[in-house]
MISE-685142 format. One record per residue (C-alpha): x, y, z. Coordinates in pm, whole numbers, plus 50000, padded with zeros to 5 digits. Example, Ala and Ser with C-alpha at 12.3 -4.5 7.8 and 13.67 -1.06 7.14 Angstrom:
! MISE-685142
512304955050780/513674989450714/
***
This chain:
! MISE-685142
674748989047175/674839007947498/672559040347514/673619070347720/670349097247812/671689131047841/670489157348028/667989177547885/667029217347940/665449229848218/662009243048030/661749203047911/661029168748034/661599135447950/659029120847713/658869078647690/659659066847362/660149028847216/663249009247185/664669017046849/666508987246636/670278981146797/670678977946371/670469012346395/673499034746400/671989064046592/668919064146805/666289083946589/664049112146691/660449104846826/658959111946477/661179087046259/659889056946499/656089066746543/655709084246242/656199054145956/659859061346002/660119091945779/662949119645758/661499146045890/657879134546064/657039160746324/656779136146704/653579124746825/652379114247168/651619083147232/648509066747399/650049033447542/653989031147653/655008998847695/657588979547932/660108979047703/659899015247656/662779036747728/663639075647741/665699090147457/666829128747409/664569143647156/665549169146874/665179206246985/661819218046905/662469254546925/664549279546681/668439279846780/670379307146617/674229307146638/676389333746777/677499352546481/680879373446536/681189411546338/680889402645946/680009363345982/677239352545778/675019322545824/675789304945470/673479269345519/672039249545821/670399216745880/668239204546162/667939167546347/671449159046249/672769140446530/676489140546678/677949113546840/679629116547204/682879106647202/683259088347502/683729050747494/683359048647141/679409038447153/676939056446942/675659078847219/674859114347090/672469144747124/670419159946830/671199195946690/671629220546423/674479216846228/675369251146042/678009266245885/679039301745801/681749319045635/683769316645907/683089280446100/680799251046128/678999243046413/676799221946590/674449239346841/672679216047066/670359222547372/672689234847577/673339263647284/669629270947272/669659306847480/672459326247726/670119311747976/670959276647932/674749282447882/674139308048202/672839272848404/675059251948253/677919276348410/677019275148726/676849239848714/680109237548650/681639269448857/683699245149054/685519232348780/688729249948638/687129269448290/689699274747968/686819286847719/688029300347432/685599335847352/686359328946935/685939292546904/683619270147081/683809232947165/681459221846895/683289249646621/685259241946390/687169270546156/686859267945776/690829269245793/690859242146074/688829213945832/691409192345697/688939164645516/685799152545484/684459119845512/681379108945353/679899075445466/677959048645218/676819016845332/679159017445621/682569027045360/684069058845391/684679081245096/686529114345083/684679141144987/685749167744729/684519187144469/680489181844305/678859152944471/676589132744279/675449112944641/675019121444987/676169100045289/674149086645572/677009103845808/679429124845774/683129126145953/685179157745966/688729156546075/690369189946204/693879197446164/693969204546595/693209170646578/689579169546657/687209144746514/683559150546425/681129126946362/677489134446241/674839113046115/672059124945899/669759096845891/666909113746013/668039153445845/665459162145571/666909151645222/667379188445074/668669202845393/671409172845350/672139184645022/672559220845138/674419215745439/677399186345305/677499207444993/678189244045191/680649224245411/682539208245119/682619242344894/683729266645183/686219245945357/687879221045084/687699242344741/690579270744666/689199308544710/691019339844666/692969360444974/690339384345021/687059359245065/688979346745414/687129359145675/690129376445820/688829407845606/685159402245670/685829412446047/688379434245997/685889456345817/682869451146029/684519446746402/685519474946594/688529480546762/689109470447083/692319463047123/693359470947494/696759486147422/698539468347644/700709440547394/704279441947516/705539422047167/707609439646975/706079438446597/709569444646386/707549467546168/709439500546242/713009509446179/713379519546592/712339481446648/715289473946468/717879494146608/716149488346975/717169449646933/720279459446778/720929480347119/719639451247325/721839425047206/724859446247188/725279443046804/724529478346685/728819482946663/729619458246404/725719463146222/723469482446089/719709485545997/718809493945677/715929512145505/717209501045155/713949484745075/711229509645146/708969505644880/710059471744834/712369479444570/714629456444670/712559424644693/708579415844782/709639389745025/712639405045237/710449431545510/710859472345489/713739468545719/716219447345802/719759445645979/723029438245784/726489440345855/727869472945856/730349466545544/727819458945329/727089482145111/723129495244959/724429488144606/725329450544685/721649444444850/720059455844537/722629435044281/720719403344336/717239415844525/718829406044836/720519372944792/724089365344900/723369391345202/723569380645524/720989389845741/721269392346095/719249376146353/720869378846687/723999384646812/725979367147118/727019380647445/730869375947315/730439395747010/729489364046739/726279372046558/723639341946393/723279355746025/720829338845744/721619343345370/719239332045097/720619310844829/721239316044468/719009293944233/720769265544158/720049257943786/721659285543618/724059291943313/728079293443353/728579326643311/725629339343558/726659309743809/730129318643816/729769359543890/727339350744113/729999328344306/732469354344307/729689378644445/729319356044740/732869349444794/733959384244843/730789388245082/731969365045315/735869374045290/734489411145391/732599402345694/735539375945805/737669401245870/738029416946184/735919437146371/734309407446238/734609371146419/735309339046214/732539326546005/730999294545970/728359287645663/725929258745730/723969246745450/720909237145622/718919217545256/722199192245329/722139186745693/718499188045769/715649171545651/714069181345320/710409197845350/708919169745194/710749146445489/709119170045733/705899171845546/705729130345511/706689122845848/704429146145998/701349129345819/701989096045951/702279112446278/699509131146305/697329101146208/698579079546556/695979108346676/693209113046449/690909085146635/687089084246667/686509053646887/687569029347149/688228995746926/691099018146690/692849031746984/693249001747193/694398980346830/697239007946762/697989002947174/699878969747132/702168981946861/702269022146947/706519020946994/706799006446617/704369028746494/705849060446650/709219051046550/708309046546192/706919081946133/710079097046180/708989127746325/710619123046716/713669116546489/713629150946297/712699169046614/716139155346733/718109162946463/716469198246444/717929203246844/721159185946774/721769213846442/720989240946732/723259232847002/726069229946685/725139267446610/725159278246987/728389258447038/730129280146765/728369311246893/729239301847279/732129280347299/733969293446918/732919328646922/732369322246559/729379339646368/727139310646192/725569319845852/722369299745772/721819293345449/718109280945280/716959285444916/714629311845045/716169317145430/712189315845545/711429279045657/714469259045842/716459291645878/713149299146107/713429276246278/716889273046348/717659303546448/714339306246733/715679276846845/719249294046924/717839322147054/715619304347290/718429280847455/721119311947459/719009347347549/716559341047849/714679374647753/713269350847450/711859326147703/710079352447856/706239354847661/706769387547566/709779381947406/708999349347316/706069364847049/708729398946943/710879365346792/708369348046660/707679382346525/711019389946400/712119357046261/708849342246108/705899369746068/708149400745915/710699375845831/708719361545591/707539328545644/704879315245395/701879309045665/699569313345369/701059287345180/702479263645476/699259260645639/697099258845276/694939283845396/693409291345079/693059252644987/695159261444673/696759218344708/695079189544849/697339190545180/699109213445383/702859218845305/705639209245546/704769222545891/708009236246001/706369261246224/704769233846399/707739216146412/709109244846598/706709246246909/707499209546923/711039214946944/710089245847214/707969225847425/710639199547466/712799226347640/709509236947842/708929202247967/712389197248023/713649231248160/709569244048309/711109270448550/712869285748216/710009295948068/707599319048146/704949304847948/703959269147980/702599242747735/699169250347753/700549289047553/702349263347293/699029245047275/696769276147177/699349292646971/699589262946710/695189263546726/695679300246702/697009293946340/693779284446174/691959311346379/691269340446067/690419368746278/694259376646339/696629389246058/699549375646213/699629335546048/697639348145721/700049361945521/703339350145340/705059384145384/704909419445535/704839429445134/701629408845085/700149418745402/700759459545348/699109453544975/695679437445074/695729461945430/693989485945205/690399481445180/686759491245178/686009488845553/682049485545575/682139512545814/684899537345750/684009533045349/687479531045192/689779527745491/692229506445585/691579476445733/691969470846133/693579435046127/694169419746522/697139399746616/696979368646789/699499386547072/696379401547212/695199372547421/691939389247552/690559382547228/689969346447282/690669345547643/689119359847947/691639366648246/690929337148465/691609314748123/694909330748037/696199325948374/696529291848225/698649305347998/701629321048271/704049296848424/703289301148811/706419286148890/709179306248655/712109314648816/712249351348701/715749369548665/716199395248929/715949429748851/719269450248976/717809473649249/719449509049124/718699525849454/721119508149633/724599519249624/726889494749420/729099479449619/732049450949517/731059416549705/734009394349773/733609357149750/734909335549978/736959306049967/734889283350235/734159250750008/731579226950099/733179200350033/736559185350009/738559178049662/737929146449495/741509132749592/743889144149846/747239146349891/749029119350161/750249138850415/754069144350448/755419137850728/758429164050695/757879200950757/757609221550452/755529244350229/751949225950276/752869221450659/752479260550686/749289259250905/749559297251049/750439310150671/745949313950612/746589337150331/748979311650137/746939286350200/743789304450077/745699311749747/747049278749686/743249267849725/742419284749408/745059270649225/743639235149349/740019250549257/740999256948910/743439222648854/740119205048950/737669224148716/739839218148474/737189206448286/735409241248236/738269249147935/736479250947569/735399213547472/737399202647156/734089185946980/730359187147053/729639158547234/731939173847484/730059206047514/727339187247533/728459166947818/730269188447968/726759214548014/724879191748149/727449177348409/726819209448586/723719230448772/721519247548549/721239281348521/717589292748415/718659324948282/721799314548090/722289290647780/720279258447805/720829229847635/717959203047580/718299166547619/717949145247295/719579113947337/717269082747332/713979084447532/714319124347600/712479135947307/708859131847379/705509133547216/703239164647286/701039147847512/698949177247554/698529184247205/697979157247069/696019133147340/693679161847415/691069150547193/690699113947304/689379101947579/691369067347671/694599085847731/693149108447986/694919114848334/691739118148508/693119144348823/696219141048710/698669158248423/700189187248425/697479209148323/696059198148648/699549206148845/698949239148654/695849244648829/696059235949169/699289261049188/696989287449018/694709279549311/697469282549561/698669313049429/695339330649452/694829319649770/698749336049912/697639363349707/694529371749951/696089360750185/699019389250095/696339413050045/694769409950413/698499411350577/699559445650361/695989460250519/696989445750859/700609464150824/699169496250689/696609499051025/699629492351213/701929517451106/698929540751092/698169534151455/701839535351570/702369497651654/705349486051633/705159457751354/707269432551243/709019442350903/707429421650583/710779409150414/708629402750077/711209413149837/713369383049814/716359407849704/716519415550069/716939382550205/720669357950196/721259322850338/720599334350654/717509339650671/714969336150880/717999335551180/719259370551030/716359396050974/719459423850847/722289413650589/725799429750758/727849445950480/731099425150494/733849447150390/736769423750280/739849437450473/742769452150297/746189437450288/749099464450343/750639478750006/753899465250085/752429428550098/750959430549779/754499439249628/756209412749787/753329385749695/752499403349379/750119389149160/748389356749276/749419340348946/752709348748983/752859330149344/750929300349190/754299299448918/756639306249238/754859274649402/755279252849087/758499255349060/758999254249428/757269221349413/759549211049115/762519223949300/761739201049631/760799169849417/764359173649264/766059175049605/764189145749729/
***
């Protein structure tokens, strides 16, 4: 057994200590090997140190107190529990405090003795690239974020639930981000062991009622410091509504609706909602709002996504049947026009079940959950068979493959696509983010990016609560399918990066964000439940409301140098039009590159392609070559087609994008789910690292920006004559830097009476068919 020495705080030095036994599975504190070897024997200096003698880090001597946020309470706490390192899988370690509170357990070592200490440790470290999150340390782990407890006897792990009769020797803690924990309590007095593995098991693995989460502890006790500045669109007003109705061009053919205000309608459809503008307020309170479409976005063309939630299945005739005629004459109505086609798409028959998701998602996630060297390199030699037989890659493909259908009918069709789901909150989620993030570029933005996760999830009604088991009501979590959507996101990111304003490293936080409980937004299964328990006894404001934060507001857990982490520096942003300049029509001309894929053998008799003073004949017969050789740009007749035929050409970062899923495309989340263990590590490599030495770049153009603007401003102050700063890329063309000014290029006008006798360039392109025809005849 190798042993590490760590360093140890400035006000201490190293004290000599014996060799321990290598039986051992931790190296114990001074006072377990020169006191008799009990539990908690205080150290003792010794007289004589012998060769064999070697230095060890000691237990911390002096009180450490956690950081406690607005309404945490410290709940139990043991000393000299010790916490292994993991590195290269060898017991190496440091001694702490292990504590927990009603919001997190943690480990506090040295280094979390005083500010000092973390103030040195710091400035050790300045030169490195910092992403500290302010909420959640490295050694913390959320109540929410436990997923189970190991107990270990005699070197045999047990789970731990419930009353325990016996105590283990160590104790492992696996975290559903992935993290492992690993504590031994050898040398821990016996009734602070008791204490401590009971609190951990009770808070963190036992079922507890909504309002003992910690989300309402600090939303009574913290103040409000919100800084006002979220972009996201919450979805919580009726303007919302009708502002993303506006937006997407949809407020003609639908409406919102404030037919369930009060939630008379149903508890789990939100306050307001958009419907087609047929439907009528006595048909969304028949059957609490199933069989009513409910729009989600709507198309450039006109053709809207819509999700419906299903009728229960096990019904009598009579009910069954009137309900089926219900639905029928729905659908008939909004098939008509103004109204484009409609496609339904049962989603429980072409997707995966939840329980598929839910299964293949455990095997997955346990490729990951590894605590040492020897069980990483022995699932190494066989990691392609194990991947493939979780299933989840495959379900992540399907999922994509059952979006580009939708935005092929939506695109290509101009059809409107009705989702349907028992309760239209779990696939229909993630279906229709998925559609709106490969078709409307304003959704790859990050600010419009959170108003749909917003929209479609958080008011739409998604069952976080229940999903992520948040109040430990089963043994497991339930199917992840919001998880299963930032998977299916980042594969566009990694695929598509200049797309997206936000990079992986947002996906990354955002899924640890949901077992964070100081934000509202993944706590709750509905706007309904979350308006009903909003109303509280606020320790400060005695009987008002309570203040809940939403993970939008990034400064929370983030300073600003950390969220920069968060921004893609390299997204190719859509130009803004520039309305001071007059608009003016630009003519396109018909100078190709290169030359047509096959051409004509040249005749060697004079006639119509001989023409070589005719320029404006032959400029118009180019386009009809153009379009006979982009022939392939008509409507595909299938999707494989579509899907060919998109990526055969250049992609355009603000239009639709279509991700790649055949074979080896679909990827694991490295970044995800390799943070936590050591032997896949890039060292100076990744993309996280890419990520930062462009952040570095761009800070340093940015100064560099800042000292030219101050050298042009004394210039023009002075009366210099200076160069003009062509910064705005708006300004510049292909000419540039040979062309400092663009020349308006006015495209010149053909006489009136030239236009009538060529007409319409269509009607020459028919003239010259038949010409053609005519002279193939002759010959």
């Amino acid at each position: 057994m190798r042993l590490g020495v760590a360093a140890l705080p400035r006000d201490r030095s190293f004290r000599c200590l014996p060799a321990w036994d290598e039986r051992w599975e931790a190296p114990p504190p001074a006072g377990a090997m020169l006191g008799g070897g009990a539990r908690a024997a205080k150290p003792s200096f010794v007289s004589y140190i012998s060769p064999e003698e070697i230095h060890i880090k000691e237990p911390i001597e002096k009180e450490v107190n956690p950081r406690l946020l607005p309404g945490e309470l410290l709940l139990c706490e043991a000393s000299t529990v010790y916490k292994y390192i993991q590195e290269d899988g060898s017991n190496r370690g440091t001694y702490g405090k292990l504590v927990c509170t009603n919001f997190k357990i943690s480990f506090l070592d040295d280094d979390s003795a005083s500010d000092d200490n973390v103030l040195k440790l710091s400035c050790q470290r300045r030169m490195e690239p910092q992403f500290k999150n302010k909420i959640v340390g490295e050694n913390d782990i959320t109540l929410q974020c436990v997923d189970q407890i190991y107990g270990v006897y005699d070197e045999k792990k047990k789970l731990l639930t419930g009353q325990l009769r016996k105590y283990p020797e160590k104790l492992i803690i696996y975290c559903k981000d992935l993290r492992v924990f690993n504590f031994c309590l050898r040398y821990t007095k016996e009734e602070e062991v008791k204490r401590i593995v009971s609190g951990i098991v009770h808070h963190s693995q036992t079922p507890k009622l909504l309002k003992r989460l910690f989300l309402f502890s600090y939303a009574s006790a913290a103040p409000n410091n919100a800084d006002g500045k979220n972009q996201t669109v919450m979805f919580e007003t009726l303007q919302d509504w009708r502002d993303e109705l506006e937006r997407t061009k949809g407020n003609v053919k639908y409406k919102a609706v404030t037919t369930n205000e009060g939630y008379r309608v149903s508890e789990k459809l939100p306050l307001y909602f958009v419907v087609p503008i047929c439907i009528s307020e006595e048909s969304i309170l028949k059957y609490e709002g199933r069989g009513i479409p409910i729009w989600c976005w709507s198309c450039h063309n006109g053709a809207a996504l819509l999700k419906m939630s299903a009728f229960p299945k096990e019904q009598d005739d009579s009910t069954s049947q009137t309900q089926k005629a219900f639905l029928d004459g729905i659908c008939k109505t909004i098939s008509k026009p103004p109204y484009e086609l409609l496609k339904m798409d049962d989603l429980s028959s072409s997707l995966p079940s939840l329980q598929d998701i839910q299964t293949a998602y455990t095997r997955f996630k346990q490729l990951f959950l590894i605590d040492n060297s020897t069980d990483f390199w022995a699932t190494d030699v066989k990691w392609f068979s194990l991947l493939e037989s979780t299933n989840w890659l495959e379900i992540i493909r399907r999922v994509l493959k059952k979006a580009i259908e939708v935005a092929e009918c939506l695109e290509i069709q101009h059809t409107n696509v009705l989702l349907i789901e028992e309760s239209a909150t779990d696939l229909c989620c993630v279906i229709s983010s998925l559609v709106q993030v490969m078709m409307d570029s304003y959704s790859r933005t990050k600010s419009g990016f959170q108003s749909l996760i917003q929209k479609e999830w958080v008011i739409g009604g998604h069952g976080f609560l229940d999903r992520c088991n948040h109040l430990h009501k089963s043994e497991k979590e339930e199917a992840p399918v919001f998880l299963l959507l930032l998977n299916c996101v980042w594969q566009l990111v990694q695929q598509y990066p200049p797309a997206f304003e936000f990079t992986e490293t947002y996906l990354t936080v955002l899924s640890d964000s949901l077992y964070v409980p100081i934000f509202s937004t993944f706590f709750f299964n509905s706007q309904h439940q979350r308006d009903t328990n909003k109303s509280g006894e606020s320790l400060k404001t005695q009987g008002g409301p309570f203040r809940f934060l939403t993970v939008w507001d990034w400064s929370v857990q983030f300073d600003r140098k950390a969220q920069a982490f968060l921004n893609n520096p390299l997204y190719a942003e859509k130009p803004k039009p520039d309305k001071s300049q007059r608009k003016t029509t630009r003519f396109k001309h018909q100078r190709q590159l290169s030359l047509p894929l096959t051409q004509a053998k040249p005749s060697t008799k004079r006639g119509f392609f001989r023409e070589e003073t005719d320029h404006l004949i032959k400029n118009i017969l180019g386009k009809r070559i153009g379009k006979f050789i982009n022939s392939s740009d008509e409507p595909p007749n299938n999707l494989r087609e579509f899907y060919d035929s998109w990526h055969s050409k250049p992609v355009d970062y603000h239009g639709l994008l279509l991700p790649r899923i055949d074979g080896p495309e679909i990827k694991v989340w490295a970044q995800r789910y390799l943070r936590w263990i050591p032997e896949a590590q890039l060292h100076g490599g990744g993309t996280i690292a890419t990520a930062a030495k462009i952040l570095d770049l761009m800070e340093e153009v940015q100064s560099l920006q800042v000292k030219m603007d101050e050298e042009h401003s004394q210039a023009v102050s002075g009366d210099v004559h200076s160069a003009p700063m062509l910064r705005n890329s708006a300004r510049l063309s292909s000419l540039f830097p040979f062309a400092l000014l663009q020349r308006q290029s006015v495209k010149p006008a053909l006489p009136t009476s030239t236009w009538k006798d060529l007409e319409d360039e269509d009607d020459l392109v028919k003239r010259d068919d038949e010409f053609v025809d005519l002279s193939g005849d002759l010959l």
